[in-house]
PLY file of the C-alpha trace (Angstrom):
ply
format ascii 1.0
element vertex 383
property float x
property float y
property float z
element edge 382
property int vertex1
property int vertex2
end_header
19.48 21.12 0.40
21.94 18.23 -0.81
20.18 14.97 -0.82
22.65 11.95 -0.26
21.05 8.83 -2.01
23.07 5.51 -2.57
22.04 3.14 -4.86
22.97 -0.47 -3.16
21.81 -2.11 -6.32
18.88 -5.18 -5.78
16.21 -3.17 -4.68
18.13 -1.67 -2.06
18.68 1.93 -1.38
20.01 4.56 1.19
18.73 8.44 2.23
21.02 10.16 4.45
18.39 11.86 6.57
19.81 14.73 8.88
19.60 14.91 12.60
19.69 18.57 13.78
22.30 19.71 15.77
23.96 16.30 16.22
27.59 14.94 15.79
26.24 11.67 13.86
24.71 14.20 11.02
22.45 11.81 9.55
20.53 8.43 10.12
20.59 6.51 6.99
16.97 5.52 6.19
16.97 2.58 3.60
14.20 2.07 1.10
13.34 -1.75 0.10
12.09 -2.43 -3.45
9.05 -5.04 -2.85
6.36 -6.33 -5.16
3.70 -4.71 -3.18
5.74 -1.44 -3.20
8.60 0.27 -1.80
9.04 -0.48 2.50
10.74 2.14 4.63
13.96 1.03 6.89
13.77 3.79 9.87
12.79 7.42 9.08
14.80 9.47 10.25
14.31 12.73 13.27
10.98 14.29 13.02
12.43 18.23 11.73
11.20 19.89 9.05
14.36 19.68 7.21
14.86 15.97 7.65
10.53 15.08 6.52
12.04 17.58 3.03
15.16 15.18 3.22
13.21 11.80 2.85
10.88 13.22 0.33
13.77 14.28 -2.13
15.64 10.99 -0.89
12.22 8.82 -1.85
11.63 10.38 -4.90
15.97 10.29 -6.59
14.87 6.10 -5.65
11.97 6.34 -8.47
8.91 6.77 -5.90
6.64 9.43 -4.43
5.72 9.28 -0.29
2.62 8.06 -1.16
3.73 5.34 -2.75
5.09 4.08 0.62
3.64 0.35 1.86
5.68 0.13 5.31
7.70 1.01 7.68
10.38 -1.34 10.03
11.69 0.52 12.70
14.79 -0.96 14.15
14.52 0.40 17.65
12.04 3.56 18.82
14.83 6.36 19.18
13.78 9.41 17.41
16.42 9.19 15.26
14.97 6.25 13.91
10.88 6.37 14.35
10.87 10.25 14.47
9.12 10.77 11.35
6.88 7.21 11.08
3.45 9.57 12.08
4.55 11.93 8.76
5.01 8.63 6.62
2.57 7.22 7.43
-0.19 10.49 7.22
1.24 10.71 3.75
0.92 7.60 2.49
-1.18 5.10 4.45
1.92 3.19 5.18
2.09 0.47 7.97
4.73 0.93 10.94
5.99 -2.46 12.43
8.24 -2.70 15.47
8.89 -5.31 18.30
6.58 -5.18 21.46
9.62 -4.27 23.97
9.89 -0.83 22.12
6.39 -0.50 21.06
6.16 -0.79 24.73
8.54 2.07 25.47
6.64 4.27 23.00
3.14 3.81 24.98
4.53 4.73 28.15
6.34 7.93 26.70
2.90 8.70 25.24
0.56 7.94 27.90
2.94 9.13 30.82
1.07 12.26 33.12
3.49 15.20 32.10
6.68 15.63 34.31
6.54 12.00 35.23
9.71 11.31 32.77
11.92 14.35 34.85
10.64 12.33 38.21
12.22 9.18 36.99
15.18 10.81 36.08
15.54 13.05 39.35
14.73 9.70 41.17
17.27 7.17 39.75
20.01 10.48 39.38
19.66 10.97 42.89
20.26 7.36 43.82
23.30 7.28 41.57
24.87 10.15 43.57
24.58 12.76 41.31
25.72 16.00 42.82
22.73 19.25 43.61
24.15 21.06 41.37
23.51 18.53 38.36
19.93 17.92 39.92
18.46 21.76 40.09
17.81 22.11 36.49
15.58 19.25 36.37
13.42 20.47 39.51
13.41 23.50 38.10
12.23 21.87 34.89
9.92 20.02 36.87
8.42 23.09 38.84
7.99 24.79 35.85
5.93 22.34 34.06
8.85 21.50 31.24
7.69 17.52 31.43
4.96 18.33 28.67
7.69 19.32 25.89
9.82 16.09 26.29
10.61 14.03 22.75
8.76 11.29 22.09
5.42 12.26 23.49
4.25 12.56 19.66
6.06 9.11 18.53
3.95 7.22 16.27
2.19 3.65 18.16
3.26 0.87 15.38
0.07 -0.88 14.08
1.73 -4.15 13.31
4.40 -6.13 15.56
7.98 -7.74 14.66
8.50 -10.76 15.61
11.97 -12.29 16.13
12.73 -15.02 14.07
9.85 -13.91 11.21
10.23 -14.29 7.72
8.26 -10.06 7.27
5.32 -10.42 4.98
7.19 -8.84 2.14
6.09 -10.29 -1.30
8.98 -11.12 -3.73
11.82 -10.48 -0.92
13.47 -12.71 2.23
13.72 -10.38 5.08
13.75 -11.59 8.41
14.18 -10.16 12.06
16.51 -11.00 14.20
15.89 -9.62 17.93
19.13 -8.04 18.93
18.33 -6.52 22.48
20.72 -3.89 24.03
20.69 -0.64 22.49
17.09 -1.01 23.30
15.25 -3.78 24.50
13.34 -4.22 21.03
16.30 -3.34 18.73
16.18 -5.43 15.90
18.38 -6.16 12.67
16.72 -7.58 9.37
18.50 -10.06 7.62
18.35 -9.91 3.41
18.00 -13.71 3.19
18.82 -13.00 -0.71
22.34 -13.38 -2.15
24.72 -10.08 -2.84
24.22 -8.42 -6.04
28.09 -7.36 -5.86
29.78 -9.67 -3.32
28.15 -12.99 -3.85
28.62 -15.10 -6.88
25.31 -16.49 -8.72
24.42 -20.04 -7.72
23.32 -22.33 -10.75
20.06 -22.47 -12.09
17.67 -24.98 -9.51
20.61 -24.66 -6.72
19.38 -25.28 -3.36
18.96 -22.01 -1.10
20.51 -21.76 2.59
18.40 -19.28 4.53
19.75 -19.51 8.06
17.62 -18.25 10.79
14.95 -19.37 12.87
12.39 -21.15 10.33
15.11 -21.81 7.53
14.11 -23.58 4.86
10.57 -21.67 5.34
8.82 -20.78 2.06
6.69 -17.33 3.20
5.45 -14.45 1.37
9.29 -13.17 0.55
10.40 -16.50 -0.83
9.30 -15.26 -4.87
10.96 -12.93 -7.33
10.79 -9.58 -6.59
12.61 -6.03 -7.30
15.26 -7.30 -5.88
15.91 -10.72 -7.54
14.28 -13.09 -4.54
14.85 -16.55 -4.84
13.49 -17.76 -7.96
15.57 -18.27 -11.34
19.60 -17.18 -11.13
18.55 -15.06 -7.42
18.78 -17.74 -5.17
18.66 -16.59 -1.39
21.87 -16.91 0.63
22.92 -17.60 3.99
24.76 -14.52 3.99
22.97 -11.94 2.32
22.97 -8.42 3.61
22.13 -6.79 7.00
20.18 -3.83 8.17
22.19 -3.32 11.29
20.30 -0.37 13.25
22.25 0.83 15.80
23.52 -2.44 17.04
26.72 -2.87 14.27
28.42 -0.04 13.78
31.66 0.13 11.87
33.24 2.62 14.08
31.05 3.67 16.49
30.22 2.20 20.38
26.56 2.03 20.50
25.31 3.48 23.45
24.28 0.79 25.87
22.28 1.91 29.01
19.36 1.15 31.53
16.25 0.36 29.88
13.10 3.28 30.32
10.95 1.70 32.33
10.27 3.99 35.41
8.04 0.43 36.44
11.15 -1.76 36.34
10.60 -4.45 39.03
13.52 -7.29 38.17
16.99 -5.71 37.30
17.58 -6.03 33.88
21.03 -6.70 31.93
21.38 -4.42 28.94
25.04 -4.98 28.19
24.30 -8.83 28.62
21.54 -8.34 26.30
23.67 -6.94 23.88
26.75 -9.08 24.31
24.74 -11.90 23.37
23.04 -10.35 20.34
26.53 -9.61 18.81
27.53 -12.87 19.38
24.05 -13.96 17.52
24.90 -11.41 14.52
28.75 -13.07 14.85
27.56 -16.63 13.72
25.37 -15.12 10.86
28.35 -13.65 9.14
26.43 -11.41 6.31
28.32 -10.58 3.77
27.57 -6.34 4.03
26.35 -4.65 6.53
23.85 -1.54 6.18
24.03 0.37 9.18
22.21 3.41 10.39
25.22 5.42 10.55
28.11 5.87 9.20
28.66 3.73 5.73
28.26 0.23 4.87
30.92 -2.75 5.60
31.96 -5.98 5.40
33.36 -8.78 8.41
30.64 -8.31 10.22
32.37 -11.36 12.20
35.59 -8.50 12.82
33.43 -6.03 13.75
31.72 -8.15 16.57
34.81 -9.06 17.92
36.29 -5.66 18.15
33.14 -4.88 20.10
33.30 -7.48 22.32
36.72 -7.04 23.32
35.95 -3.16 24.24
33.47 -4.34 26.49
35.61 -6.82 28.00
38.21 -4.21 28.29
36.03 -1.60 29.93
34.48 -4.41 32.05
38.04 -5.05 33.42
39.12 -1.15 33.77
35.74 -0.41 35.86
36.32 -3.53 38.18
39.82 -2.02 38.71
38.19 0.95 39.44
35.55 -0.06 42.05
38.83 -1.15 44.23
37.62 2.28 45.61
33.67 2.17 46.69
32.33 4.74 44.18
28.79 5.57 43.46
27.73 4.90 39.50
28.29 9.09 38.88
31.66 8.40 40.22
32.02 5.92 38.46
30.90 7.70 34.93
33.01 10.70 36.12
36.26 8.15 36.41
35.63 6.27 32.91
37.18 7.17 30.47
34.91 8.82 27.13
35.47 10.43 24.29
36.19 14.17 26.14
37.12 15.36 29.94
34.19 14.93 31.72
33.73 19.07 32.39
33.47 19.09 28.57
30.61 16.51 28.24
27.51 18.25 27.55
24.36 18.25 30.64
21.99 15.64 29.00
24.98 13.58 27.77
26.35 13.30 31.93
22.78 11.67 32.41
23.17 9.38 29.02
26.82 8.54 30.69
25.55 7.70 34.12
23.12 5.12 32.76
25.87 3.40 30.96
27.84 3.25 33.80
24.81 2.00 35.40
24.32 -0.90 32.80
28.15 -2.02 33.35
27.51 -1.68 36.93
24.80 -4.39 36.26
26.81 -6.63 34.27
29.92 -6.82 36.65
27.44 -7.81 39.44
25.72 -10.57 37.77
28.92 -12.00 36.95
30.14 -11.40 40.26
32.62 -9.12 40.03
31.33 -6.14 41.88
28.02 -5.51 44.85
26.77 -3.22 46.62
28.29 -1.94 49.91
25.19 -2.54 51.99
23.45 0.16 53.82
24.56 2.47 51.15
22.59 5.90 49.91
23.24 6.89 47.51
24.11 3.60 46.66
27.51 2.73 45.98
29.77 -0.04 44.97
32.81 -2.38 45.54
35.11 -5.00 43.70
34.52 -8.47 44.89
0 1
1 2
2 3
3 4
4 5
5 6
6 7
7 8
8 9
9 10
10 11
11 12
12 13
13 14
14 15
15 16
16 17
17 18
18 19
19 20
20 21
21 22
22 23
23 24
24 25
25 26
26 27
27 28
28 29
29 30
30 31
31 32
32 33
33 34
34 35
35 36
36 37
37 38
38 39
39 40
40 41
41 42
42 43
43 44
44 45
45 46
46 47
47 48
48 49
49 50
50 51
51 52
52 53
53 54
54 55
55 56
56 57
57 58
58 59
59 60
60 61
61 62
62 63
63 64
64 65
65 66
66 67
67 68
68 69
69 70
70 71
71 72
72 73
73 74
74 75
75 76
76 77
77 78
78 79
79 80
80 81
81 82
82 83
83 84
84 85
85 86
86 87
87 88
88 89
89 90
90 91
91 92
92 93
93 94
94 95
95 96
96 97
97 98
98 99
99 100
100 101
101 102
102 103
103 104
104 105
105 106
106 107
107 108
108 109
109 110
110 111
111 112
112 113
113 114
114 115
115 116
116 117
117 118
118 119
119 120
120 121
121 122
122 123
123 124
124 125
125 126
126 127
127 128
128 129
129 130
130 131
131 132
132 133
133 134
134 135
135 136
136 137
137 138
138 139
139 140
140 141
141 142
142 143
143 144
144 145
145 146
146 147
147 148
148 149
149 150
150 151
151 152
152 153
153 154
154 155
155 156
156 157
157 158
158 159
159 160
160 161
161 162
162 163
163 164
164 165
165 166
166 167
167 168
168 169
169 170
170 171
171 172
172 173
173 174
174 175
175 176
176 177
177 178
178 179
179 180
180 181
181 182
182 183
183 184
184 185
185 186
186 187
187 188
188 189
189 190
190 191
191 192
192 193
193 194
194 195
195 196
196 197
197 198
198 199
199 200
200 201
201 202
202 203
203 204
204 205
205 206
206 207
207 208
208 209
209 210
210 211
211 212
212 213
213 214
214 215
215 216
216 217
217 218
218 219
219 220
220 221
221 222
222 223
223 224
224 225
225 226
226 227
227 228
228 229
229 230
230 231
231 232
232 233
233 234
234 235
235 236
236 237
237 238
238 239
239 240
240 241
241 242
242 243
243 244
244 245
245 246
246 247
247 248
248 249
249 250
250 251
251 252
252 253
253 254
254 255
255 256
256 257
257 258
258 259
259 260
260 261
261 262
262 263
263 264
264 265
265 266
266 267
267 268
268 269
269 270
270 271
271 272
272 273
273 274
274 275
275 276
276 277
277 278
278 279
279 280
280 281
281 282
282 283
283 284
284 285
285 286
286 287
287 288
288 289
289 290
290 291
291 292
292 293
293 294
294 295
295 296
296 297
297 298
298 299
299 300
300 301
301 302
302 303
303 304
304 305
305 306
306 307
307 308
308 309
309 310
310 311
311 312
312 313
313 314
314 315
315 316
316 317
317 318
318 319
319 320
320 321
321 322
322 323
323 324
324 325
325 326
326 327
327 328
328 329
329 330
330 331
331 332
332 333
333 334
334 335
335 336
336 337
337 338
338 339
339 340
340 341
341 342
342 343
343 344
344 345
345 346
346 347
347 348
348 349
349 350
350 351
351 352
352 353
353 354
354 355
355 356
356 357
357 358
358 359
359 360
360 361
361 362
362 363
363 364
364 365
365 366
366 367
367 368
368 369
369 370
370 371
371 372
372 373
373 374
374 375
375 376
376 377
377 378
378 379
379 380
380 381
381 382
């Protein structure tokens, strides 16, 4: 076993944590150097292989597992909060995460088995998809396969994020930033402390610029710590660095579908939700990004834009599209992705649909597409 580690100098450091049998390979768990000890960034999939992974990872930083204060998840995939229960077992660690996903994790847990493969036959069948695509899941359903779903052993956080908070981490400046799409609790944490390697040093008794929500704030970060805070030549800077999650990637799409909430009663707006967000991380303009894939990167501010025009391209291409009613499996089967559509994998056709689904949702809000009334399973027009 090859650990990746990557020393991002100030207190900051990466563990390339494998995901088993997945194209992304790894989720890159960061470790964050505070006065009260290290803080985890994400975990990483909860395998055997990946827990070994972490431990190597933590220990190359300088620490053992138990030495371990926290844990910020970024959003409640299991690429991501898979292995919080194990970090937390082994070291008495805190897990923090914001309520929307916390959310999503208690319902996973506390669902009655199979009721996750009845959503999913439900809103599948009202999207159109075709018998053939629904008899695996009643036979999964039949044969009692609900019980063996992933996430039913996620971790429940013990400690919320809130967005705009300065995180009670003594000698560093991290705050959240709610960046909703992705999930509806994603969240990115903004180093509020100037770049080690792409910032210059400010003069002695220089005035800081935090930017964020409370700017200005002193809280428990605002002291020196492993990582330089903001005392003496480590002034804190408007730019900083920032643990992106899922939600800024340097060449990936994020996936951006319909929330889980089998109880959804108003029709939410994920790629509204996440339109906005970028636009949020946009104006902040760190000056690195740490992602959870992939490698680091600078012009955050390009990076947003590039993303923002593919969604205003795809917007355009599936109005063009709905010139033709088409239900939203249609619709996926039309789009274009990054394979034919007879090569896309089962579960990824459902992952596919929902995206669809979310675009659907955005192109109606703005106006640009309805529902052809009457319709089941329901279908859709250009307006």
């Amino acid at each position: 076993m090859t650990t990746q580690v990557t020393d991002h100098r100030g207190g900051v450091w990466s563990i390339a944590v494998p995901i088993p049998d997945n194209p992304l390979g790894h989720t890159l768990v960061h470790l964050l150097e505070t006065d009260r000890g290290p803080v985890l960034i994400d975990t990483g999939w909860d395998d055997p292989d990946s827990w070994d992974t972490l431990v190597a990872g933590v220990t190359a930083c300088g620490f053992a597992v138990a030495d371990l204060h926290g844990v910020l998840i970024t959003h409640h995939h299991p690429d991501h909060h898979g292995l919080s229960a194990k970090v937390r077992e082994a070291s008495g660690a805190w897990i923090a995460m914001h309520a929307a996903d916390a959310a999503v994790v208690r319902r996973t847990r506390e669902a009655e088995p199979g009721r996750w493969l009845d959503y999913l036959l439900a809103k599948l069948t009202a999207a159109g998809a075709p018998e053939d695509h629904l008899t695996p899941l009643r036979e999964a359903r039949a044969g009692g396969r609900g019980r063996r779903l992933p996430g039913r052993r996620a971790a429940l956080p013990d400690r919320g994020i809130e967005p705009g908070e300065l995180l009670d981490l003594p000698g560093r400046r991290l705050r959240a930033i709610w960046t909703p799409g992705h999930t509806p609790g994603h969240v990115c944490l903004h180093l509020e402390e100037r770049h080690p390697v792409l910032e210059p040093a400010r003069p002695a008794g220089a005035e800081a610029g935090a930017v964020g929500p409370g700017a200005g704030a002193v809280g428990p970060g605002a002291g020196r710590g492993a990582g330089g805070g903001t005392a003496g030549g480590g002034t804190a800077s408007g730019r900083g660095r920032l643990f992106s999650g899922d939600h800024l990637l340097p060449g990936i799409t994020p996936h951006i579908g319909l929330y889980e909430d089998p109880d959804e009663r108003d029709a939410t707006d994920p790629l509204g939700d996440y339109l906005d967000s970028l636009e949020r991380i946009g104006r902040l303009a760190p000056a690195e990004v740490l992602p959870a894939h992939q490698h680091t990167f600078t012009d955050a501010e390009g990076r947003v834009g590039e993303l923002i025009a593919h969604h205003e391209e795809r917007l355009s291409g599936l109005r063009a599209l709905l010139r033709e009613p088409r239900t939203p499996w249609q619709l996926a089967v039309a789009m274009e992705w990054n394979r034919p559509w007879d090569r896309i994998p089962y579960g990824s056709r459902n992952i596919a649909v929902s995206e669809a689904e979310a675009h659907l949702r955005r192109l109606v809000k703005l106006g640009h597409a309805e529902r052809v009334p009457g319709s089941d399973p329901a279908t859709y027009r250009a307006v």
